[in-house]
C-alpha positions as CSV (number, residue, x, y, z in Angstrom):
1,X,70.9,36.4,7.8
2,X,73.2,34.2,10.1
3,X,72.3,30.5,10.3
4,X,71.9,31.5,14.4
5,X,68.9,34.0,13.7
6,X,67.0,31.5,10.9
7,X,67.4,29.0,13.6
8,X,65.7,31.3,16.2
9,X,63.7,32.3,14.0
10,X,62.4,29.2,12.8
11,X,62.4,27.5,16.3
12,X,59.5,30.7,17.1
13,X,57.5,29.1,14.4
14,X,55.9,26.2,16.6
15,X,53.6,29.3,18.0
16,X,51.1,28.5,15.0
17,X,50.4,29.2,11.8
18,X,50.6,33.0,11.5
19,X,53.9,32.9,13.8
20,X,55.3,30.6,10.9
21,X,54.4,32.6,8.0
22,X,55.8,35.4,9.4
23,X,59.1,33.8,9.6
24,X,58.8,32.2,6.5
25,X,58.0,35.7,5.1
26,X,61.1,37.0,6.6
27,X,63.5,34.4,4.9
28,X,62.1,33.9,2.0
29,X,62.9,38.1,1.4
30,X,66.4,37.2,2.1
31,X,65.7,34.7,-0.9
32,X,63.9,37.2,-3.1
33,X,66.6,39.7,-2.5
34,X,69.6,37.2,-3.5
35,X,67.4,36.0,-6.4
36,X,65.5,38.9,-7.4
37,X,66.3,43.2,-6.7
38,X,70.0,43.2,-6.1
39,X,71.0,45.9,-7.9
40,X,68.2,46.4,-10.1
41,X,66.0,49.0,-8.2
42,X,63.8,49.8,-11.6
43,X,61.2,48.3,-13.3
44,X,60.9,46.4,-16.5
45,X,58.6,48.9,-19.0
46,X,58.5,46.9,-22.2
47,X,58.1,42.6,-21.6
48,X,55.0,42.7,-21.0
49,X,51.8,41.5,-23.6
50,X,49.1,43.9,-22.1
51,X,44.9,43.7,-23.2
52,X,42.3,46.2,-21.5
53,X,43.1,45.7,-17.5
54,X,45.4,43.2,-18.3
55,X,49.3,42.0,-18.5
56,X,51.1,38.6,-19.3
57,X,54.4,38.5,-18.0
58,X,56.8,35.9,-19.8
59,X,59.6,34.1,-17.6
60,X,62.4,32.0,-18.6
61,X,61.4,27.9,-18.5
62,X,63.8,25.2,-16.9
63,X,65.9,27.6,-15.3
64,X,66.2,25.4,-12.4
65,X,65.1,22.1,-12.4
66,X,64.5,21.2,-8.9
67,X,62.5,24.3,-8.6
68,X,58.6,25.1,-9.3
69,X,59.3,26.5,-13.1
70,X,57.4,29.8,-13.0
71,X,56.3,30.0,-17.0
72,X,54.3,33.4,-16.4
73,X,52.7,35.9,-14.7
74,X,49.4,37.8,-15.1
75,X,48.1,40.7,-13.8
76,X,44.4,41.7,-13.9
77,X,42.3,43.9,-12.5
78,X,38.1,44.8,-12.4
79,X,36.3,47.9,-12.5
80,X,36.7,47.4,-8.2
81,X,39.9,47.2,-8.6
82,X,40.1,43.5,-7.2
83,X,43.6,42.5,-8.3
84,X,44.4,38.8,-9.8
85,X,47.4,37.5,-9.7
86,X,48.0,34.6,-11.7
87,X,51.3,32.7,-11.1
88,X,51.5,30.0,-14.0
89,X,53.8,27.3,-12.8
90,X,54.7,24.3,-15.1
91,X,55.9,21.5,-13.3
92,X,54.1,21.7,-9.5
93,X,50.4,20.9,-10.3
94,X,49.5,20.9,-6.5
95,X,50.8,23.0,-3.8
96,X,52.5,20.5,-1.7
97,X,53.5,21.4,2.5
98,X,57.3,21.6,1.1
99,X,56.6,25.3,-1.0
100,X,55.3,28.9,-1.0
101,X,54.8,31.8,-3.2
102,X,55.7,35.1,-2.7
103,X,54.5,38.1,-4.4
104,X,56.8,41.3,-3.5
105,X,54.8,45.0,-4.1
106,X,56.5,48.2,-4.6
107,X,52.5,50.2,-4.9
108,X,53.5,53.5,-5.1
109,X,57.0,52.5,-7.3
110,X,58.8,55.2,-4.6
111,X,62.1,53.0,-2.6
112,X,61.6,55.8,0.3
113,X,58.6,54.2,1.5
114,X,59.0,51.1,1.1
115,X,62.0,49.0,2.1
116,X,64.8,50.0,0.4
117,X,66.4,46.6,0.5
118,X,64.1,45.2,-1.3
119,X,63.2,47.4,-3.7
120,X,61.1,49.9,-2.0
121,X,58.5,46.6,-1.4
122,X,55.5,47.9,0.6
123,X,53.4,44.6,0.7
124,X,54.6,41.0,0.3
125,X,51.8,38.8,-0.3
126,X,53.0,35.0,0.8
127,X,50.9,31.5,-0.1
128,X,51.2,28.6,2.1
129,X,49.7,25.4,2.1
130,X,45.8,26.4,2.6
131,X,46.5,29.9,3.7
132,X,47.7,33.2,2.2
133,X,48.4,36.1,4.1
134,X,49.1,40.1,2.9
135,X,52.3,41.6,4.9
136,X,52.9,45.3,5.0
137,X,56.3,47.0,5.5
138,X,56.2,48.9,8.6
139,X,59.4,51.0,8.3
140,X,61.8,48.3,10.2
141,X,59.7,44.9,9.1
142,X,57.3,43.3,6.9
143,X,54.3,42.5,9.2
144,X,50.7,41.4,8.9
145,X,48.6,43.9,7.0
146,X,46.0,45.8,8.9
147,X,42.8,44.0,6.5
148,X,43.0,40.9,5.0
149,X,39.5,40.7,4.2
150,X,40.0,40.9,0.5
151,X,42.9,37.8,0.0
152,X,41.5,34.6,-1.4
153,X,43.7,32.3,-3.5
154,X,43.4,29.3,-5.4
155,X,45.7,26.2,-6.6
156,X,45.2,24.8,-9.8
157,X,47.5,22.5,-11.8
158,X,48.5,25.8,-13.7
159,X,49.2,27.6,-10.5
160,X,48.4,29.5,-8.2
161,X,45.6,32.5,-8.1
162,X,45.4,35.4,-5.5
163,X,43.3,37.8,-4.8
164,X,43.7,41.2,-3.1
165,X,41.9,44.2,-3.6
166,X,43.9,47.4,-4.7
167,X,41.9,49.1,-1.1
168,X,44.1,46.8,0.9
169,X,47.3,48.0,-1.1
170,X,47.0,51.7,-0.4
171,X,44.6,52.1,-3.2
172,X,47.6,51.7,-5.6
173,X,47.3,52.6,-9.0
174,X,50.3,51.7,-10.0
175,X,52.7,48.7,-9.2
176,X,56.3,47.0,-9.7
177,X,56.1,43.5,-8.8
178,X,58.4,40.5,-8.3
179,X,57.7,36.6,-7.5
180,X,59.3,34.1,-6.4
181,X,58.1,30.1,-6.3
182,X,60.1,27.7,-3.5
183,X,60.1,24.5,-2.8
184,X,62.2,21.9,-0.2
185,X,61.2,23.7,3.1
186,X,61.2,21.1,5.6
187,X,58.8,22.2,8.8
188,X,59.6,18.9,11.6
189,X,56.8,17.8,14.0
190,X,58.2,20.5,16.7
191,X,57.8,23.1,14.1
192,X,61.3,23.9,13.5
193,X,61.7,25.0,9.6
194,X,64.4,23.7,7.8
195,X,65.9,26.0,4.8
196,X,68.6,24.2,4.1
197,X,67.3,22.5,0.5
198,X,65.5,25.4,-0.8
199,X,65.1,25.8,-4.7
200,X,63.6,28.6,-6.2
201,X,62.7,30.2,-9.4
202,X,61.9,34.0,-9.4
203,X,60.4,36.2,-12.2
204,X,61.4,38.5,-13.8
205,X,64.6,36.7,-13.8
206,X,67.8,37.3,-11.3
207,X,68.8,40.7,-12.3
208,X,65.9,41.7,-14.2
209,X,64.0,44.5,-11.3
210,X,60.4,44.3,-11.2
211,X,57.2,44.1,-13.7
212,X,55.3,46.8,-14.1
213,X,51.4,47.1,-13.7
214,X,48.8,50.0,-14.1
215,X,45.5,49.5,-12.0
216,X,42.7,50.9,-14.3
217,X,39.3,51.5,-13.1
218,X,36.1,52.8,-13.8
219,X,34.4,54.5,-11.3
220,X,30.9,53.4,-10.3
221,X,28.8,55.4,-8.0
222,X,25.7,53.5,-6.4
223,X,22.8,55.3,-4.3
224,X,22.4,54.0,-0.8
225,X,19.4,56.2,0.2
226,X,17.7,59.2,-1.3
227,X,15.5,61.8,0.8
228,X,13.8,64.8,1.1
229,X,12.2,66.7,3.9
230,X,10.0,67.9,5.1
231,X,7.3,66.2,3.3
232,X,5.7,67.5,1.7
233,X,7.8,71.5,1.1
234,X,6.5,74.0,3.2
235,X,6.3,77.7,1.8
236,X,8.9,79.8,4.1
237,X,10.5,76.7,5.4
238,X,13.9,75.5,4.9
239,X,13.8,72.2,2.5
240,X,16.2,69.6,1.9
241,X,17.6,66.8,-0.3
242,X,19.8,64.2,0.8
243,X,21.6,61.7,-1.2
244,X,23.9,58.7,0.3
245,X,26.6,57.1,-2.0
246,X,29.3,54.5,-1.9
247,X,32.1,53.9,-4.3
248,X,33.0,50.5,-6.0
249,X,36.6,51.0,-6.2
250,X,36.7,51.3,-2.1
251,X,33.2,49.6,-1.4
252,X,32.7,52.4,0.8
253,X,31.0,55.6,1.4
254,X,32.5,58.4,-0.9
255,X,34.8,60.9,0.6
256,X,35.1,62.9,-1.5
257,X,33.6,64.7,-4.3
258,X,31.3,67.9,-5.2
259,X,27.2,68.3,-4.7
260,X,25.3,70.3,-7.0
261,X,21.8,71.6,-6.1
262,X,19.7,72.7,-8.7
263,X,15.9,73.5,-7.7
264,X,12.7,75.8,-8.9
265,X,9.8,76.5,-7.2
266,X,6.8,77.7,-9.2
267,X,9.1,76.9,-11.9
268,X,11.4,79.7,-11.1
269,X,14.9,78.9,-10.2
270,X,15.9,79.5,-6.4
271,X,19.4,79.2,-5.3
272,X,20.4,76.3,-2.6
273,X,21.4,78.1,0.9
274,X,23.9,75.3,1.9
275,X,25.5,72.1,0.0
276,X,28.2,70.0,2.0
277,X,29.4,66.4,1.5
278,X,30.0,64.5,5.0
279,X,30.4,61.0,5.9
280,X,29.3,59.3,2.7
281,X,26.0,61.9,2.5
282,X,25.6,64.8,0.1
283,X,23.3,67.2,1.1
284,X,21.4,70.3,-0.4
285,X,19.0,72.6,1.9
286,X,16.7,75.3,0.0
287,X,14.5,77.9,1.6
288,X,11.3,77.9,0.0
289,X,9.4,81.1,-1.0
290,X,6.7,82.0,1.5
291,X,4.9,83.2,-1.6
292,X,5.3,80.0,-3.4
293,X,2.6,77.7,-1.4
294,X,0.5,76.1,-3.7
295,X,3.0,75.3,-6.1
296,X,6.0,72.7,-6.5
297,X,9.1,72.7,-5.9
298,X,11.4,70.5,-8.4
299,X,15.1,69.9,-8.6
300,X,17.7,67.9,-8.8
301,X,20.8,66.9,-6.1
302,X,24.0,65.6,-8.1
303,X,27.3,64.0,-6.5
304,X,30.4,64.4,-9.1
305,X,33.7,62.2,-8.0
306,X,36.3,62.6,-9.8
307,X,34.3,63.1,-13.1
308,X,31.2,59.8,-12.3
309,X,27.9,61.6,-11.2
310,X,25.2,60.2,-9.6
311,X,22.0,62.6,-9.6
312,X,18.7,62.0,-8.1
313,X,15.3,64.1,-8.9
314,X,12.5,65.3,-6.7
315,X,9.4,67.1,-6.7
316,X,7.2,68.1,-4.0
317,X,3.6,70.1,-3.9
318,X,4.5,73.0,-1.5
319,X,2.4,73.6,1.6
């Protein structure tokens, strides 16, 4: 980038906050791209120390010393898929107004969808002095992700912490990731940003690609509401079960999945006349017997997604 477009770009940064970290964002992948993917397109397989959801990434110490001296990275996840990343930086034991941290994600490791500058990146996450912010690539530009709601971050004097769920990433389950630590940005009172004395430290090192990171998760199906109608079953009548679910891993409704409707009336078996899955709602309708009043009518309604099942049971005198 020409010293005539940081310039304008920075002088657009007195619009506020967001407006800067944009631009900041924008330079500092000029930065990461110097320091970090030229020519190194692939991902590093084997440097990492990995436990359950978990992987330590070792970087080279004192490689610059004006620069935050990034020692390590790790990468966590939960059974949600909340994402921690975990930037361990030596010698900057508060986050002073001069630096930020940015976290570059290739989530689906494919350059074609990403930008192919920077290594097929599809989300930089940048930290700033009391704010972080996710940025999405949107085929021309890296700009502010559609949800945010999941990013939190921390500063300790080992670093920083971030946050993001893998939702807000695509629900990635895979990921090649770079970082890079700065310091010496000058912002004046106008807002005009100053580049000029940046020092950075990146890991992996200059010329080193990515890390690479599996998301693993185990699915976890909770009921939201369980129903049948009418009540009580009704000899000749149609008679339902509905079960509502939502998924941990998108703390949502499920999409997707299969319903199984297993029910007897009078203890023999009868066989379900519809079963659909819609909006979060699995649903199984029955017609009872019209010879079957006076007895009861049990069964069972179960959601499978992706191999998790959540089953419910009901029984009903029939009418």
């Amino acid at each position: 980038m020409r010293r005539s477009t940081r310039e304008a770009s920075a002088r657009r940064s007195n619009r506020g906050a967001a407006s800067l970290g944009a631009v900041k964002s924008r330079v500092g992948v000029l930065i990461v791209l110097a320091a970090l993917l030229v020519g190194v397109p692939a991902a590093l397989g084997g440097s990492a120390r990995s436990a359950s959801n978990s992987q330590q990434f070792a970087d080279s110490v004192g490689e610059n010393a004006n620069a935050p001296d990034i020692t390590s990275v790790a990468v966590s996840n939960d059974d949600a898929g909340m994402i921690t990343f975990q930037v361990n930086i030596s010698n900057r034991p508060q986050l002073t107004q001069d630096m930020f941290i940015l976290i570059l994600l290739d989530t689906d490791k494919n350059p074609a969808t990403g930008s192919a500058d920077f290594g097929g990146a599809d989300y930089i996450v940048e930290l700033d002095p009391g704010v972080v912010t996710l940025f999405q690539w949107n085929g021309t530009d890296f700009v502010p992700a559609a949800s945010q709601s999941s990013l939190t971050f921390a500063y300790a004097a080992t670093g920083a912490t971030i946050h993001v769920s893998s939702a807000d990433l695509g629900k990635t389950k895979a990921i090649n990731l770079g970082v890079l630590a700065a310091s010496g940005l000058v912002v004046d009172a106008a807002g005009n940003a100053n580049f000029d004395n940046i020092q950075t430290d990146s890991a992996p090192d200059p010329g080193h690609g990515f890390f690479a990171y599996n998301v693993l998760t185990k699915l976890v199906l909770s009921a939201t509401a369980f129903s049948t109608a009418p009540k009580p079953a009704k000899a000749g009548r149609p008679f339902s079960a509905t079960l509502a679910a939502n998924e941990n891993d998108t703390a949502g409704p499920v999409q997707s999945g299969v319903v199984t409707c297993v029910a007897t009336a009078g203890g023999k078996r009868i066989a379900a006349v519809s079963h659909v899955l819609a909006n979060g709602v699995a649903t199984c309708i029955w017609r009872v017997p019209a010879t079957a009043k006076g007895k009861t009518i049990r069964g069972t309604i179960t959601l499978n997604v992706r191999g998790t099942k959540l089953t419910r049971a009901f029984s009903s005198k029939i009418v």
